[in-house]
N, C-alpha and C positions, 0 to 999 in steps of 0.2 A: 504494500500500500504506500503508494506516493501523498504526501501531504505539501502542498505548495502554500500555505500561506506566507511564511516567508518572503517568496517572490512577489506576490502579488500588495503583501503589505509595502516590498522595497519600490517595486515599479509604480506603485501610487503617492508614497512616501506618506504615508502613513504610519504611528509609530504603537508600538501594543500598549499603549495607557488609551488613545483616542480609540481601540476597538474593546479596552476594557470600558471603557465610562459608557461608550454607546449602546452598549450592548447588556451590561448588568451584571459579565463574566469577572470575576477576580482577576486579575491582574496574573495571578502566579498560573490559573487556567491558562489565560491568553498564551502567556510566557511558556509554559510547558509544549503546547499546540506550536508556537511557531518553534523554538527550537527539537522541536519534532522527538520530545521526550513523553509525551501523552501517549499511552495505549491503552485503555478502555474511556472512547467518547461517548458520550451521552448524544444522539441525533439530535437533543433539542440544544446542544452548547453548539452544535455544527449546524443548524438552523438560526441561531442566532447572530452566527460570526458572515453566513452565506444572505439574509436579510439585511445586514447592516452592509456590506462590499457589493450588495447587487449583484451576487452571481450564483450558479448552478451548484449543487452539492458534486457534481463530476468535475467543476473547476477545481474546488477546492481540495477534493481527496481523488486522485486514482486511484485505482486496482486492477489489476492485471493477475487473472487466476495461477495459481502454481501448479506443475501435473502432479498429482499425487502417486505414487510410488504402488505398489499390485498389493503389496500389506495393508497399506494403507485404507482398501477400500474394503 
């Protein structure tokens, strides 16, 4: 899973206090999210960060499936 807010906080120059204040998210939420240390989001913290930047939940988070292994299944 690809998470791009990072880039799209940098190419708008946007900084993570203005998507914490706007949005309701704590600051250390935002902060974990962008340096891409968050692994279990809440849909509704990725709805609120994708309402406030005006864009699609697929801008924000890729995924691209892995194959899974013949055990595995």
């Amino acid at each position: 899973m690809k998470n791009n807010l990072s880039m799209i906080l940098g190419s708008r120059l946007i900084s993570i206090s203005d998507v914490s204040y706007n949005t309701g998210l704590s600051r250390t939420t935002v902060t974990d999210i962008y340096y891409k240390r968050a692994n279990d989001l809440k849909l509704s913290t990725l709805e609120k960060i994708c309402d406030f930047l005006q864009i699609s939940l697929s801008e924000l988070i890729e995924y691209e499936p892995q194959a899974l292994n013949k055990e595995d299944k």
